[in-house]
N, C-alpha and C positions, 0 to 999 in steps of 0.2 A: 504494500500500500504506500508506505513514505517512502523516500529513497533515506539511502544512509545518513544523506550530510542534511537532509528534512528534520530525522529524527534527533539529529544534535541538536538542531534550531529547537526545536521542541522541548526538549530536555531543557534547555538554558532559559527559552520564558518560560515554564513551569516551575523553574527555581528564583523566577523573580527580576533576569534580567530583560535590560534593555535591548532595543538595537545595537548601538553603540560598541556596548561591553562583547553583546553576543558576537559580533564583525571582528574585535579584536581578539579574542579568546579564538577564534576558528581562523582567525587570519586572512580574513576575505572583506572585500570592502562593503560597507553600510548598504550599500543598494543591493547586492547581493542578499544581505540576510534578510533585507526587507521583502525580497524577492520569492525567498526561500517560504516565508509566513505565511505570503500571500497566499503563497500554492499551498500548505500545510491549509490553511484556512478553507479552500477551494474543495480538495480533497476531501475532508471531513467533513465538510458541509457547516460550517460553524462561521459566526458574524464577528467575532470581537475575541481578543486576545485574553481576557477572562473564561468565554467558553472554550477556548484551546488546554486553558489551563486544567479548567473540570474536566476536562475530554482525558487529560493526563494524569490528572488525581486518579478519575476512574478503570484505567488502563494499568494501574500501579507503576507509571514512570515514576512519580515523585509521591512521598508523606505527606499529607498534610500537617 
C-alpha cells in the first residue's frame, strides 16, 4: 500500500513532526516530504494530518 520512504513520512508525523524536521531527518528537500503526505493522504483516503495520525495510532505504528 505505502511505499517505503511513505511509511517513514508517516512514522515521523505520527511522532509529532513537522515538514521541516521530517525533510531533514530523511534528507530530502521540504517539497519532497510535503509530496510524500500528500500521497500518504491520497492513499488512505484521509483529509488532515490529525486523521493520518489516528490512521497510525490504529495500525500500531506509534503509542499513544
Amino acid at each position: 500500500m505505502l511505499s517505503r520512504r511513505e511509511g517513514q513520512v508517516l512514522q515521523l508525523i505520527a511522532e509529532g513532526k513537522s515538514i521541516r524536521p521530517i525533510a531533514t531527518l530523511l534528507g530530502i528537500a521540504d517539497k519532497t516530504a510535503e509530496h510524500h503526505r500528500e500521497h500518504i493522504r491520497r492513499k488512505l483516503g484521509v483529509r488532515t494530518t490529525a486523521h493520518l495520525v489516528r490512521w497510525a495510532i490504529r495500525m500500531e505504528l506509534v503509542v499513544p
